[in-house]
C-alpha positions as CSV (number, residue, x, y, z in Angstrom):
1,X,7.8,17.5,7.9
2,X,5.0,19.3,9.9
3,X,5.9,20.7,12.8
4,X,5.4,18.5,15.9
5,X,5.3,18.5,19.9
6,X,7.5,17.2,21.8
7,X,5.1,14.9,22.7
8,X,4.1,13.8,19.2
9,X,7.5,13.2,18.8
10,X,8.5,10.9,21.5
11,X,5.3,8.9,20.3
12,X,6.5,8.9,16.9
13,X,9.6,7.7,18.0
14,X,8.7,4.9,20.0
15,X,6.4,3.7,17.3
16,X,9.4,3.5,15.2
17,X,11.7,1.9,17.4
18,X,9.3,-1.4,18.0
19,X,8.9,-1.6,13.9
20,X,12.5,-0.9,13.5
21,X,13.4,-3.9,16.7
22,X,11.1,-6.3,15.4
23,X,12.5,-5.6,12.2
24,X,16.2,-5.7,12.7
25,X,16.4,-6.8,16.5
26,X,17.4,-3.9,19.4
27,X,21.3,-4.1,17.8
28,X,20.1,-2.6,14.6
29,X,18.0,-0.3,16.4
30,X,20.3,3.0,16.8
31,X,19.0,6.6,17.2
32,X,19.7,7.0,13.4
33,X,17.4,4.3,12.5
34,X,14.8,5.3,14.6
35,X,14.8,8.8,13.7
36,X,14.7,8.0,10.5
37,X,12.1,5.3,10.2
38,X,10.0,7.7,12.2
39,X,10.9,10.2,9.2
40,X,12.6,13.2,10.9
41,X,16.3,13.7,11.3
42,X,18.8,12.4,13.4
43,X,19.2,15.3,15.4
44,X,15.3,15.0,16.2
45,X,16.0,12.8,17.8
46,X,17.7,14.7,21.4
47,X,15.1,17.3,21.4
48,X,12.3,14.0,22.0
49,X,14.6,11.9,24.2
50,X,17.9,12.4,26.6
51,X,19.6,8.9,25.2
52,X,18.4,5.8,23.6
53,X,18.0,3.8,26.5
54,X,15.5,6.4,27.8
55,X,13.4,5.7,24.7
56,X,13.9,1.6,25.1
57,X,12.4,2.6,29.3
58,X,9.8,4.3,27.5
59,X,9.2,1.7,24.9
60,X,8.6,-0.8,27.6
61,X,6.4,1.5,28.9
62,X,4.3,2.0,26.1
63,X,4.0,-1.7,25.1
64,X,3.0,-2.5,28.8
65,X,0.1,0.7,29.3
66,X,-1.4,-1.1,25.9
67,X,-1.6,-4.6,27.7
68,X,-2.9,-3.3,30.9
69,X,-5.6,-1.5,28.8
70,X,-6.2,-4.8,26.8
71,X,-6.6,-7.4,29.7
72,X,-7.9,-5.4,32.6
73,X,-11.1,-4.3,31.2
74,X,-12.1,-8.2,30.8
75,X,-11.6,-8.1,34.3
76,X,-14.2,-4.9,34.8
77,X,-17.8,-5.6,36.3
78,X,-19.2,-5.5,33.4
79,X,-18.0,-8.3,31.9
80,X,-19.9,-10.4,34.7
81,X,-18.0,-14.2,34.3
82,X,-19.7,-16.5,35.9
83,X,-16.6,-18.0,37.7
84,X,-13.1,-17.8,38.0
85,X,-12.5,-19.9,35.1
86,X,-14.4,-17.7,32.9
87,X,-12.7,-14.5,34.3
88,X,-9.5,-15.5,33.7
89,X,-10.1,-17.5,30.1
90,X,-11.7,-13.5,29.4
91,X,-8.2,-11.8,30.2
92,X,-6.0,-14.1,28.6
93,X,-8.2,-14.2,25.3
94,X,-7.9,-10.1,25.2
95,X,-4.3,-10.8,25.9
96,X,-3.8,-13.0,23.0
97,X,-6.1,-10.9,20.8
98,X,-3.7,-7.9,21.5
99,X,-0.8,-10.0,20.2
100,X,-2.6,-10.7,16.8
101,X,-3.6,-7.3,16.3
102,X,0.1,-6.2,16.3
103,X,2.3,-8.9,16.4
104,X,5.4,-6.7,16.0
105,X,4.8,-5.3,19.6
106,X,5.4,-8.4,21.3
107,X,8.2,-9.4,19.1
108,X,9.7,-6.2,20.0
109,X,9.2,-7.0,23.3
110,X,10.8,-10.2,23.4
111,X,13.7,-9.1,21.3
112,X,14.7,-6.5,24.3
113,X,14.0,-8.8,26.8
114,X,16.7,-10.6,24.8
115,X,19.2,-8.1,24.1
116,X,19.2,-6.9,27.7
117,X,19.7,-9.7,29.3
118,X,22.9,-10.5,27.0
119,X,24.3,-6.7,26.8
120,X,26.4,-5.6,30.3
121,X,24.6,-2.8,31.6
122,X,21.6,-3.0,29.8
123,X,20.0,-6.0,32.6
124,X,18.1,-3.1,34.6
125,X,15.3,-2.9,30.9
126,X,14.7,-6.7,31.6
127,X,13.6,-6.4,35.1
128,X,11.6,-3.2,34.8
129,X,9.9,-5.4,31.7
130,X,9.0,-8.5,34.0
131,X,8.4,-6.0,37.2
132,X,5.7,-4.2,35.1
133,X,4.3,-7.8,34.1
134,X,4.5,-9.2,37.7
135,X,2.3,-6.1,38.8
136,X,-0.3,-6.1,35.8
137,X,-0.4,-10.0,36.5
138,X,-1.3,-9.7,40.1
139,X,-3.9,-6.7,39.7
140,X,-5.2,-8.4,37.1
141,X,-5.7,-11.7,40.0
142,X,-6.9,-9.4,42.5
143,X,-9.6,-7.5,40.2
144,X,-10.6,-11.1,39.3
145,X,-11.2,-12.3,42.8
146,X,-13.2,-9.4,43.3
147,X,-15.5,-9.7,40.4
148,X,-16.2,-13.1,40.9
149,X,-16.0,-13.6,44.9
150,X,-13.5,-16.0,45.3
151,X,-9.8,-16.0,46.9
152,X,-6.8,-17.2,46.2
153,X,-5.3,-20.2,47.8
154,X,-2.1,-19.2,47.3
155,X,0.0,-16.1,47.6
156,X,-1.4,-13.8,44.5
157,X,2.6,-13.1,43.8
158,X,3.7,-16.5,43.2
159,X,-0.1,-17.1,40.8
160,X,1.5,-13.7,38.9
161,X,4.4,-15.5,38.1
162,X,2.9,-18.7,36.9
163,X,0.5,-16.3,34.8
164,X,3.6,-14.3,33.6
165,X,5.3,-17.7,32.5
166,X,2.1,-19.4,31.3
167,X,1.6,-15.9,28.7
168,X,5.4,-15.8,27.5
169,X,5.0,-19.5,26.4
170,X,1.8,-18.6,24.2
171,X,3.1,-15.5,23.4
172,X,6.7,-17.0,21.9
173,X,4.6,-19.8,20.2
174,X,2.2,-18.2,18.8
175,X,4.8,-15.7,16.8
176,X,6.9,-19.1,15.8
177,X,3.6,-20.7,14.7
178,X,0.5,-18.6,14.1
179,X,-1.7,-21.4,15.2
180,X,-4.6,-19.5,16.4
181,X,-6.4,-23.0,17.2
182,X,-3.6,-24.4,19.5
183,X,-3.4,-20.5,21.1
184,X,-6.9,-21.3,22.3
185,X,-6.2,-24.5,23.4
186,X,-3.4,-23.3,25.7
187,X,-6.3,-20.3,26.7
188,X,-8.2,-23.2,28.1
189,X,-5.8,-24.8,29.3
190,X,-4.4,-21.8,31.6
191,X,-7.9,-20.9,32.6
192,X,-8.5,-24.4,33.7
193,X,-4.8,-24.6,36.1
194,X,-4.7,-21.0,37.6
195,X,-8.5,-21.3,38.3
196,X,-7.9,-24.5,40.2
197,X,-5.7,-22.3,42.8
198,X,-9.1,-19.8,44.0
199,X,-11.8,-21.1,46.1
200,X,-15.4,-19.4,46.3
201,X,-15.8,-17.1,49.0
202,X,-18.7,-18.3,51.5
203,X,-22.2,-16.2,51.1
204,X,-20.9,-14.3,54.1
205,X,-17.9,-13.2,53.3
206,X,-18.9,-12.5,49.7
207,X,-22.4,-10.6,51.0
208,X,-19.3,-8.8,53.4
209,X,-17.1,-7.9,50.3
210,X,-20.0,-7.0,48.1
211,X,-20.9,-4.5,51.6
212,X,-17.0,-3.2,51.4
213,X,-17.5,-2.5,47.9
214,X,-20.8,-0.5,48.2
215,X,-18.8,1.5,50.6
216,X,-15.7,2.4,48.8
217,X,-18.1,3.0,45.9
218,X,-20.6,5.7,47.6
219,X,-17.6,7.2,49.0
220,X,-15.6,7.5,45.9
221,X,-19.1,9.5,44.4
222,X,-19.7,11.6,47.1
């Protein structure tokens, strides 16, 4: 095969690994597997990554950076929702579209949340998972309260969980079923609960916030 970076081969490799887990589940995904779905050999394998469970940590990792750049750009200024709802129905459809595109990411995803949890000394790739979807769940709350000048009414955490819950449920469904209709359904459904937990921010404070913004903005140019 050409000759490749080490970088081109760690990418390589974890492209292989989520077609070979969501394949044959993270118990038939050894190093030999990998390597040689990814067509190189075995020993290819160590000069890319120290151990396998460095490439399932980077796997995660990978899977999560395309979510974040999935969902958080519906959340950008540009999209201008007019209201919470709106915001959040625009996030969870990019979500969901993500998961059609490349449905063998997420069951990937879920088949190491699986394994980890079950496998002694493997739990630590299930909570840097769910960690990593806590956080992209609360930015994502926070960049929506900004673009649309509301608040939350309760603490942004515990409305990350509820989103992190509410997008495992469509996310497991939607692979058992393929029912794009009843996806949306759920879209609207999700939109319409979470958005029930923000309240508008009054024409002071949002004229304040849009000030705070101008600020951090002219200061970020200069």
């Amino acid at each position: 095969m050409t000759r490749m970076s080490v970088s081109e081969r760690r990418t390589a490799l974890v492209d292989a690994a989520l077609r070979v887990i969501a394949r044959d589940a993270v118990a038939g995904a050894t190093t030999r597997a990998i390597a040689s779905e990814a067509g190189m050999p075995q020993a290819s394998f160590h000069y890319a990554f120290e151990s396998r469970d460095e490439l399932m940590r980077e796997v995660v990792r990978h899977v999560l950076e395309q979510e974040e750049r999935s969902i958080l750009p519906a959340m950008a200024p540009t999209s201008a929702p007019a209201d919470m709802r709106e915001a959040l129905k625009s996030g969870l459809e990019h979500y969901f579209a993500g998961i059609a595109a490349d449905p063998d990411h997420e069951r990937a995803m879920l088949e190491l949340s699986q394994y980890s949890q079950r496998t002694p000394g493997a739990e630590h790739l299930a909570r840097l998972q769910y960690e990593s979807y806590f956080a992209l769940a609360v930015t994502s709350l926070r960049a929506a309260a900004e673009l649309v000048d509301a608040r939350w009414s309760r603490p942004v955490e515990e409305i990350g969980c509820m989103i992190v819950a509410l997008t495992d449920g469509l996310t497991s469904t939607w692979l058992a079923t393929r029912d794009d209709a009843a996806a949306h359904r759920f879209i609207d459904f999700a939109a319409d609960a979470i958005a029930r937990l923000s309240e508008p921010l009054s024409p002071s404070e949002a004229e304040a916030a849009a000030a705070s913004r101008n600020r951090l903005s002219t200061g970020a140019q200069a």
